[in-house]
PyMOL CGO cylinders between C-alpha atoms (Angstrom):
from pymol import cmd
from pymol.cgo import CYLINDER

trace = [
    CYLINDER, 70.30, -62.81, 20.78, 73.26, -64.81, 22.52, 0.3, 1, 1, 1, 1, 1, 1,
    CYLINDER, 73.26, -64.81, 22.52, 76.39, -62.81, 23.90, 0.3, 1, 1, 1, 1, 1, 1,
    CYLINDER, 76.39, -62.81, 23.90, 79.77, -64.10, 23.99, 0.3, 1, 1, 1, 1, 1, 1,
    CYLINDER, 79.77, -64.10, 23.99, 82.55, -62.73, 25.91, 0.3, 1, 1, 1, 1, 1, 1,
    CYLINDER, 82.55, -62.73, 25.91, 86.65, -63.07, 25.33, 0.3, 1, 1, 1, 1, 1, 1,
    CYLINDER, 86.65, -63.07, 25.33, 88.14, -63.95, 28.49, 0.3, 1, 1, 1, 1, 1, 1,
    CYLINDER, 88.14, -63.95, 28.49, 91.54, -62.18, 28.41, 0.3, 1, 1, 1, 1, 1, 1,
    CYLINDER, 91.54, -62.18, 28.41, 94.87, -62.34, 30.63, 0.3, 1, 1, 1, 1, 1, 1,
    CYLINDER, 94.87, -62.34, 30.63, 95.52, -60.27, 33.61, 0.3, 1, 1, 1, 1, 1, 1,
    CYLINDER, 95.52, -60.27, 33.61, 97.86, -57.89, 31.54, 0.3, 1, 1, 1, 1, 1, 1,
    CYLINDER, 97.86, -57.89, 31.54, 94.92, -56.98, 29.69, 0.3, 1, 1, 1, 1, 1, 1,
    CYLINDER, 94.92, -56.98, 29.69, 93.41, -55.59, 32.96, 0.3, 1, 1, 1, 1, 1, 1,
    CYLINDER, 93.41, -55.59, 32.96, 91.41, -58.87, 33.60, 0.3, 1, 1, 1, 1, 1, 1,
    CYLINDER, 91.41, -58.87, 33.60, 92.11, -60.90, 37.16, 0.3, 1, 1, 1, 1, 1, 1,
    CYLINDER, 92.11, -60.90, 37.16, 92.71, -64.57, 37.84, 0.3, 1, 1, 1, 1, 1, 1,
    CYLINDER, 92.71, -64.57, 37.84, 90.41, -67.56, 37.53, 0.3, 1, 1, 1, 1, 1, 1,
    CYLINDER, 90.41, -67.56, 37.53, 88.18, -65.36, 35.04, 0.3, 1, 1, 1, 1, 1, 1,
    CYLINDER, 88.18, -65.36, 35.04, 87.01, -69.02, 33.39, 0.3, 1, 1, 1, 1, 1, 1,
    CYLINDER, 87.01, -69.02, 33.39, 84.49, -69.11, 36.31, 0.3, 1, 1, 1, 1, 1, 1,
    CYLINDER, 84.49, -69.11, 36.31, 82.86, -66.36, 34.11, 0.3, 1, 1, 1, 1, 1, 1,
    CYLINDER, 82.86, -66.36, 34.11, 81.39, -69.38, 32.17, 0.3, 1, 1, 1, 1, 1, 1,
    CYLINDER, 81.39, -69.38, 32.17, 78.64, -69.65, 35.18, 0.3, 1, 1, 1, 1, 1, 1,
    CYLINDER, 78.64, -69.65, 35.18, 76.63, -66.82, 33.99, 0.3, 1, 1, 1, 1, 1, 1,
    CYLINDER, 76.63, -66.82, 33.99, 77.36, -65.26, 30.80, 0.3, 1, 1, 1, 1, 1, 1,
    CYLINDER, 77.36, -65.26, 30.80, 75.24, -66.74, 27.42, 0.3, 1, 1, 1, 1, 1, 1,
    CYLINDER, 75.24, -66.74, 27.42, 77.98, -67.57, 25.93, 0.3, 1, 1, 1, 1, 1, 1,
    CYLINDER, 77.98, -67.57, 25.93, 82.27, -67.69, 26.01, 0.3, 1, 1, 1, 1, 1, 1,
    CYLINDER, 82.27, -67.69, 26.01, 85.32, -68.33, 24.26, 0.3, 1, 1, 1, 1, 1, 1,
    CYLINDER, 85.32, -68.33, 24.26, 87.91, -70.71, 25.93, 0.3, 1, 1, 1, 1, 1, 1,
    CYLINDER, 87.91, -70.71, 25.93, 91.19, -69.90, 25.12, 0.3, 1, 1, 1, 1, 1, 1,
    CYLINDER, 91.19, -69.90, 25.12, 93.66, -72.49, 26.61, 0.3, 1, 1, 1, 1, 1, 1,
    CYLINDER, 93.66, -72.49, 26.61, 96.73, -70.43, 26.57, 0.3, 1, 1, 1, 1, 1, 1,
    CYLINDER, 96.73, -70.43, 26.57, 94.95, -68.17, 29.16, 0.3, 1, 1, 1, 1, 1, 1,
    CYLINDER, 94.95, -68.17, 29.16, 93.60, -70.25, 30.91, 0.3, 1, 1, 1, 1, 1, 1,
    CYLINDER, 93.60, -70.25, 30.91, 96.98, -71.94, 31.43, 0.3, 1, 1, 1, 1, 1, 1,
    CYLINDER, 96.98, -71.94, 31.43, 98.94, -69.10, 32.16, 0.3, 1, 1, 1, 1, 1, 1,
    CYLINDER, 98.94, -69.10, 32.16, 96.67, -67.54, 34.78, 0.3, 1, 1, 1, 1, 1, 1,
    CYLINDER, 96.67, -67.54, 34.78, 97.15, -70.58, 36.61, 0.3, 1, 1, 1, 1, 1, 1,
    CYLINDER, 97.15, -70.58, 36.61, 93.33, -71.55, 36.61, 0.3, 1, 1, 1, 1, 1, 1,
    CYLINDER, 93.33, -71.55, 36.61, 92.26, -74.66, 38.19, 0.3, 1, 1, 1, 1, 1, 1,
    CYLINDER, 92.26, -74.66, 38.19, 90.74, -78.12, 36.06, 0.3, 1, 1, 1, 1, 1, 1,
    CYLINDER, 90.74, -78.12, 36.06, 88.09, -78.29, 39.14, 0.3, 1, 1, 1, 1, 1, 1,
    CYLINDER, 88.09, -78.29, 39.14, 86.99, -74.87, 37.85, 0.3, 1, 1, 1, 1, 1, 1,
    CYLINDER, 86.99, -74.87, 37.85, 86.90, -75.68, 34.73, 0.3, 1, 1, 1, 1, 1, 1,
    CYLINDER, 86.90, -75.68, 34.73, 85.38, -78.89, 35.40, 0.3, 1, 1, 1, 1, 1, 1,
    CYLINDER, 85.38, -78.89, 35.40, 82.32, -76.66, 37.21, 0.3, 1, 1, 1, 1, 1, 1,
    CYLINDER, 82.32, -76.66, 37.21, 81.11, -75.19, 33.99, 0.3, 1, 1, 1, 1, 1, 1,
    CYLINDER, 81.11, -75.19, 33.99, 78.47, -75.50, 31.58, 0.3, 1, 1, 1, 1, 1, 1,
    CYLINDER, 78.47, -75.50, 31.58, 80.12, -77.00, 28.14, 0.3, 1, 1, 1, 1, 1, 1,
    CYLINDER, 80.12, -77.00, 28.14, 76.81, -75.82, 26.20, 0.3, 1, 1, 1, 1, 1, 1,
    CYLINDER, 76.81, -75.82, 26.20, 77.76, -72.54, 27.53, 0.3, 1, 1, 1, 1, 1, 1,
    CYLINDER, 77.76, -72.54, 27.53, 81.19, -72.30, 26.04, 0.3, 1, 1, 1, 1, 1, 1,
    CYLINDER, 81.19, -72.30, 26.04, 81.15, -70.96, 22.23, 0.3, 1, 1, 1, 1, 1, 1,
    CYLINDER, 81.15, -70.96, 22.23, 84.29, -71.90, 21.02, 0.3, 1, 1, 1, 1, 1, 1,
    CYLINDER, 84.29, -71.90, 21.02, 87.38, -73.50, 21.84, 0.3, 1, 1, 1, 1, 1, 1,
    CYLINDER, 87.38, -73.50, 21.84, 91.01, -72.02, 21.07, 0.3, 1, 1, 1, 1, 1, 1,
    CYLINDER, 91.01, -72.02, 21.07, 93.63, -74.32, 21.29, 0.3, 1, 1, 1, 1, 1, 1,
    CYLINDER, 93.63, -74.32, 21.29, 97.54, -73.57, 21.39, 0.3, 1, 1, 1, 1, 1, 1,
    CYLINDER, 97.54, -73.57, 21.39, 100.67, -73.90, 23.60, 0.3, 1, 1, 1, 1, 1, 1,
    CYLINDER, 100.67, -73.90, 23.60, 102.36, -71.98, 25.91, 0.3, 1, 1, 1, 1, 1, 1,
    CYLINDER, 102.36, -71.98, 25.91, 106.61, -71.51, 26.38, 0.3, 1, 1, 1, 1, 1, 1,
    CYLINDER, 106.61, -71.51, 26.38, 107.88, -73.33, 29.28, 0.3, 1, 1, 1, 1, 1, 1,
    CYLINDER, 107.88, -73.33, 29.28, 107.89, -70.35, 32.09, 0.3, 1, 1, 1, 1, 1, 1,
    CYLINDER, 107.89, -70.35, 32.09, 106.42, -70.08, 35.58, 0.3, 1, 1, 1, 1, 1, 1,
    CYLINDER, 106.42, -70.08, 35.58, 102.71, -69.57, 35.32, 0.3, 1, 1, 1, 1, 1, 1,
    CYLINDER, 102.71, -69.57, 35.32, 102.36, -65.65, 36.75, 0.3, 1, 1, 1, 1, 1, 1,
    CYLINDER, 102.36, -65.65, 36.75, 105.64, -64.68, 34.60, 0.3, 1, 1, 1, 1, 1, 1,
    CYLINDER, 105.64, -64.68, 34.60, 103.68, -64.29, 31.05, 0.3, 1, 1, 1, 1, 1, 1,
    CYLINDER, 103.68, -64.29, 31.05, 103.18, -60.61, 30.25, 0.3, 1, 1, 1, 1, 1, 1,
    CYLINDER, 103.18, -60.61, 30.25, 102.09, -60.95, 27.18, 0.3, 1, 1, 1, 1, 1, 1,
    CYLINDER, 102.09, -60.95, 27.18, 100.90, -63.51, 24.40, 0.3, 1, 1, 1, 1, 1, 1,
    CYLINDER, 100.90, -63.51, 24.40, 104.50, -63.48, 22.70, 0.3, 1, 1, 1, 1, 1, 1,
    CYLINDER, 104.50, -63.48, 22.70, 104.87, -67.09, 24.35, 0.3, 1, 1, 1, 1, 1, 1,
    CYLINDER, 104.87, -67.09, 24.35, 102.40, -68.65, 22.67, 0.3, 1, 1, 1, 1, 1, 1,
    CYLINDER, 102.40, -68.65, 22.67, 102.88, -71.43, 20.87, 0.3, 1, 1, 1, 1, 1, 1,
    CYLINDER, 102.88, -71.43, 20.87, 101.46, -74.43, 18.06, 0.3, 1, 1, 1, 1, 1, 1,
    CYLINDER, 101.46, -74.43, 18.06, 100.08, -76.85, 19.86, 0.3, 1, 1, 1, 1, 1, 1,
    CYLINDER, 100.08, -76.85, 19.86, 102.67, -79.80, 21.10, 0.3, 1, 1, 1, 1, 1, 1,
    CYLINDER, 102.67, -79.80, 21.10, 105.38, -77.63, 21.14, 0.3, 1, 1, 1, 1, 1, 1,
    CYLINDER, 105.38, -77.63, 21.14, 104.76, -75.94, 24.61, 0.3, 1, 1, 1, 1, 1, 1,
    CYLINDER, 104.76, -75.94, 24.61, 103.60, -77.19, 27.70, 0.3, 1, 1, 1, 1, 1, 1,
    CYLINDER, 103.60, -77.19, 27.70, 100.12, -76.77, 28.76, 0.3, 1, 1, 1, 1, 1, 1,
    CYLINDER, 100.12, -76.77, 28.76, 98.33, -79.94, 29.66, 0.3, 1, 1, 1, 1, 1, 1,
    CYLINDER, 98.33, -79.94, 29.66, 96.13, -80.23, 26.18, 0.3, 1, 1, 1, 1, 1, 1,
    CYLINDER, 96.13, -80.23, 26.18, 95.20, -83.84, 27.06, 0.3, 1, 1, 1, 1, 1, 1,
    CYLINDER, 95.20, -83.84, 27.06, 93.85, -83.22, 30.49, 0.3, 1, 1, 1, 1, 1, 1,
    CYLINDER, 93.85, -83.22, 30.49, 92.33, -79.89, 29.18, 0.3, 1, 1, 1, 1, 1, 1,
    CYLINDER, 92.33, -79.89, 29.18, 90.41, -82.18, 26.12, 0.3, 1, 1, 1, 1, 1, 1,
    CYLINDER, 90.41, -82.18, 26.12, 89.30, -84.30, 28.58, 0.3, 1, 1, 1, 1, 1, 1,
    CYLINDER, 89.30, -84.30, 28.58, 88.08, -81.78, 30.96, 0.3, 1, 1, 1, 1, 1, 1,
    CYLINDER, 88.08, -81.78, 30.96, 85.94, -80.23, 28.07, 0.3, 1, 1, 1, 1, 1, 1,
    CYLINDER, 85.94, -80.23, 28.07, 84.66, -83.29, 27.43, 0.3, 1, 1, 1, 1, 1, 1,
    CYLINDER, 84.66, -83.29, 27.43, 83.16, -84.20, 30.48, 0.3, 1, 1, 1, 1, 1, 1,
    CYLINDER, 83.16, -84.20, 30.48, 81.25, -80.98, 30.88, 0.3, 1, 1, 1, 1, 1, 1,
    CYLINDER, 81.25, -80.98, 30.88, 79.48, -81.75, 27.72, 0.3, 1, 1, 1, 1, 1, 1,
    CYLINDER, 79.48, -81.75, 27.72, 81.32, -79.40, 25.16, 0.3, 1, 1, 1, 1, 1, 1,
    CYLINDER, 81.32, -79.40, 25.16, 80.41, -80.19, 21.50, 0.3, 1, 1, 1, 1, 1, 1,
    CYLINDER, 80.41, -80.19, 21.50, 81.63, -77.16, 19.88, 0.3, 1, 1, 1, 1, 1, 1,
    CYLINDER, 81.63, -77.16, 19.88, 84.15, -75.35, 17.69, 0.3, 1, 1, 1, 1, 1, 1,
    CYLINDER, 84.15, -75.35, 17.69, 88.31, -75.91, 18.23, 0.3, 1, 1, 1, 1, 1, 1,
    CYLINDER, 88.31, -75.91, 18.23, 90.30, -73.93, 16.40, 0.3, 1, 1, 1, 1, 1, 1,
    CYLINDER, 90.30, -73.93, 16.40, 93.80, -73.66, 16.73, 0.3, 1, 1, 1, 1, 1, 1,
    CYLINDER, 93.80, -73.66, 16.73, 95.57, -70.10, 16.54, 0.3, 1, 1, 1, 1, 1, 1,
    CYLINDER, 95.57, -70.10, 16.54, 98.92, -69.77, 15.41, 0.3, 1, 1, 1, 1, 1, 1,
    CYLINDER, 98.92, -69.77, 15.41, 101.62, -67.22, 16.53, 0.3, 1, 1, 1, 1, 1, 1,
    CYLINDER, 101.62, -67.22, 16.53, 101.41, -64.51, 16.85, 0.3, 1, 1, 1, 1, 1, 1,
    CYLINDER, 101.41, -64.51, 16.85, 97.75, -63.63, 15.74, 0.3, 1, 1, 1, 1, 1, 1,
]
cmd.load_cgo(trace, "trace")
């Protein structure tokens, strides 16, 4: 049996940096809007186990202050927001991720 978990925002009752998760669960989602706005680091993200990630969500995020989103009502399509997709791709790719992107449209 593998386990995947969501990893979800703060104002979902979750704290910061909760992509380290990655470490030791089976399985996990990365979604890059929360990732972005919860202000998580590349050299964390860099740190975990691609095979371990399930599935990749991709979409953008309005331009505010990371720490100001309360809720995912500022997500947006890919391109048209402003979290660092390339760098994100990239950082995926080094850790070995081969799986799933899907891109989620707003709102879902």
């Amino acid at each position: 049996m593998r386990v995947s978990i969501r990893i979800l925002p703060p104002h979902f009752g979750h704290k910061r940096g909760s992509t380290l998760y990655i470490f030791w669960i089976s399985r996990a989602w990365f979604f890059m809007y929360h990732f972005y706005i919860n202000d998580s680091k590349m050299e964390d993200l860099r740190k975990a186990d691609g095979r371990k990630i399930f599935m990749v969500h991709i979409n953008a995020a309005a331009d505010k202050p990371v720490g100001t989103f309360d809720s995912d009502a500022y997500r947006l399509m890919p391109g048209d927001g402003i979290i660092p997709t390339g760098e994100i791709f990239n950082a995926l790719k080094e850790i070995g991720y081969q799986g799933i992107i899907i891109i989620l449209t707003k709102p879902y």
